[in-house]
C-alpha positions in Angstrom: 0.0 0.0 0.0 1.6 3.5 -0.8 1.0 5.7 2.1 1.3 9.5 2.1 4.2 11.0 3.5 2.0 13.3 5.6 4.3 13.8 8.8 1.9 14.7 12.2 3.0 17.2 14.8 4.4 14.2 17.1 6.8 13.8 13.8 5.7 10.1 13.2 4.1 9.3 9.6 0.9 7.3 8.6 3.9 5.3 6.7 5.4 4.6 10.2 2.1 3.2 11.3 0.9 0.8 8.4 4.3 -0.8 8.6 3.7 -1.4 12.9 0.1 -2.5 11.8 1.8 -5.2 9.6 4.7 -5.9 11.6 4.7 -4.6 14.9 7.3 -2.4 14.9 7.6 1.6 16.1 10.3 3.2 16.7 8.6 4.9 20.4 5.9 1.8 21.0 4.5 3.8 23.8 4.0 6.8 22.2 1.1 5.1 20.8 -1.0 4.8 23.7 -0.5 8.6 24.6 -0.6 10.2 21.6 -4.1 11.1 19.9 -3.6 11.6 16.4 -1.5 8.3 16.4 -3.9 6.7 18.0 -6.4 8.0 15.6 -4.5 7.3 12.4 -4.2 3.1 13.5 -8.2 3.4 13.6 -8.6 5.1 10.1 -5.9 3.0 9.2 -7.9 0.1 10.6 -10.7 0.6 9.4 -9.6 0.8 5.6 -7.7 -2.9 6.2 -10.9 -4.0 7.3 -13.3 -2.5 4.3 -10.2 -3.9 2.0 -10.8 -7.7 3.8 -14.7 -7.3 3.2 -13.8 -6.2 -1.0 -11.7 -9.4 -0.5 -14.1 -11.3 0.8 -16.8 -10.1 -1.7 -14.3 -10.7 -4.4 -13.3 -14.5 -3.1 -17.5 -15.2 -3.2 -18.2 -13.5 -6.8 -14.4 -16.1 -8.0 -17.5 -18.7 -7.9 -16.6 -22.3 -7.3 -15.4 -25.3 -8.6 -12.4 -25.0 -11.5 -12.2 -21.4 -10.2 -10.1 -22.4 -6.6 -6.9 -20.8 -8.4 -8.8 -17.3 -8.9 -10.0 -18.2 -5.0 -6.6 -18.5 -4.2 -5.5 -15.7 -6.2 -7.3 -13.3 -4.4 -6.3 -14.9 -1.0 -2.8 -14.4 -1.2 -3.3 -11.0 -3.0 -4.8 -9.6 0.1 -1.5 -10.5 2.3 1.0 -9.1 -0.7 -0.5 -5.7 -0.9 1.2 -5.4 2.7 4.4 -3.5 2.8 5.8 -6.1 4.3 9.5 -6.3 5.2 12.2 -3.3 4.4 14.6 -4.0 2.1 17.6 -2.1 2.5 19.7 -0.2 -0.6 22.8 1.1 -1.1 22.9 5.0 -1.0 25.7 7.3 -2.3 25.4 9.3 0.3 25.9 7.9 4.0 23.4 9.6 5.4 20.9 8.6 2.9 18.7 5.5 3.6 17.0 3.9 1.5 15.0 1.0 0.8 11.9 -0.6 -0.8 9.3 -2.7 0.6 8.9 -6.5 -0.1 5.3 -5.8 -1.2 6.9 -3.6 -4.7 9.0 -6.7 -5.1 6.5 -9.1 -5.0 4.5 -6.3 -7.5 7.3 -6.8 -9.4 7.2 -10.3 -10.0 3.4 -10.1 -10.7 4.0 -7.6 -13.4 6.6 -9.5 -15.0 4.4 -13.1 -14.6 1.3 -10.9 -16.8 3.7 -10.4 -19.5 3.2 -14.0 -20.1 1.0 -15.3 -22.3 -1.5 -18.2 -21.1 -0.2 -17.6 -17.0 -1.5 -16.6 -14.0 0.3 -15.9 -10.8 -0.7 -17.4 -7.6 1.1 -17.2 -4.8 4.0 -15.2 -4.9 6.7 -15.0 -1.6 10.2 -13.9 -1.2 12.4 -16.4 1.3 15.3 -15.7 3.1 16.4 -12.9 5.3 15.9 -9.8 3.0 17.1 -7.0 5.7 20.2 -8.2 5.6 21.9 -6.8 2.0 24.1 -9.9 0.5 21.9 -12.5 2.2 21.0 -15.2 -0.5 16.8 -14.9 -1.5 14.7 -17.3 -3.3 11.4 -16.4 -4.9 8.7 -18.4 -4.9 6.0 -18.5 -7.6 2.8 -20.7 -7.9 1.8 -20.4 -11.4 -1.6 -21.5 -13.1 -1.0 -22.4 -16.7 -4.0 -22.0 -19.8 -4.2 -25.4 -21.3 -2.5 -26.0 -24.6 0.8 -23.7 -23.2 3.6 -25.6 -23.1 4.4 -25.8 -19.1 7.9 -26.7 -18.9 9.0 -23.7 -21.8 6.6 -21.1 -20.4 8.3 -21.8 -16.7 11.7 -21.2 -17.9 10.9 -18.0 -20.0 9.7 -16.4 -17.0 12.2 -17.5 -15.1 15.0 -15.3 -17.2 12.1 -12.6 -17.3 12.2 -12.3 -13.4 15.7 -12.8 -13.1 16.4 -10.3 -15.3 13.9 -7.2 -14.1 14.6 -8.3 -10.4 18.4 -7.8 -11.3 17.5 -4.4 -12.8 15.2 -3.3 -10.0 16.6 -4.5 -6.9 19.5 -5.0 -5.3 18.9 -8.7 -3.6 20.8 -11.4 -4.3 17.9 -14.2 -5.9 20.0 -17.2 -5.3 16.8 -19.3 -6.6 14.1 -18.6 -8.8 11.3 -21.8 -8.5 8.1 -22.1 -10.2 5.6 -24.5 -9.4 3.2 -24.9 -11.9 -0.1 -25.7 -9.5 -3.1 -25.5 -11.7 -3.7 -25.8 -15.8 -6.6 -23.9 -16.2 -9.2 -24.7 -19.5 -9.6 -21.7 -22.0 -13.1 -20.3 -21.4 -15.5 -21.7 -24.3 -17.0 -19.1 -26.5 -21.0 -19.5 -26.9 -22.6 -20.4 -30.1 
């Protein structure tokens, strides 16, 4: 989720406070209790995660049933990647810069790559490995649904180049591993007559 950089008069950020909502941490943990507009920006805050789980929700029913679990899951896991998630470090010319991106515009990243590609979906999509740390070996992790009549095993490994080349261009991790597990083939809708 991209938050504002709106800075209160405490000097803490909405930023600040999606990231303790999804990970628990803050730099002043009891500043929280005492300080109102804090305290008021975790309920609107809140509030908009929970109207996002009910879209979800409502999203999940209207996937329908049957041969449509992969869009069910699909949705499921979408939900949790929207997160910020985990802050990943980057180098900075200046030593007094810091800077970093957030796993969730990784995992973005991936998605965008996996549309490129004709007749796949992306399922779940998950970065292992200790990303905070710069130099520490990652492996991404792709479940990928398939349209029938693709050729699985060429499609995988085009992606795979895809991904390691725009991760190599957009981040700074080092992918050690790049696995796709094809989990679904899914039938090309039939046109009505």
């Amino acid at each position: 989720m991209s938050m504002p950089h709106e800075t209160f008069e405490c000097g803490h950020t909405l930023e600040e406070l999606s990231l303790y909502l999804d990970t628990g941490e803050f730099p002043d943990p009891p500043h929280l209790e005492s300080c109102p507009e804090c305290r008021s920006g975790l309920d609107s805050l809140r509030r908009l995660s929970a109207a996002g789980e009910e879209l979800f929700a409502s999203d999940l029913a209207a996937a329908g049933s049957g041969n449509d679990d992969w869009m069910k899951e699909i949705l499921a896991h979408l939900a949790l990647e929207l997160r910020p998630g985990r802050s990943i470090p980057l180098r900075a010319d200046d030593p007094a810069d810091t800077l970093s991106q957030t796993e969730g515009s990784v995992l973005a990243l991936v998605r965008s790559v996996t549309d490129n590609l004709p007749g796949a979906v992306a399922g779940k999509v998950r970065l292992d490995g200790d990303v905070t740390v710069p130099g520490e070996p990652v492996s991404v992790r792709l479940d990928l649904a398939v349209l029938f009549g693709h050729p699985l095993m060429p499609s995988a490994a085009s992606l795979r180049e895809d991904l390691a080349e725009a991760l190599a261009r957009h981040t700074e991790l080092n992918v050690a591993a790049i696995d796709i597990t094809i989990t679904d083939v899914i039938e090309a809708p039939r046109e009505e007559m």
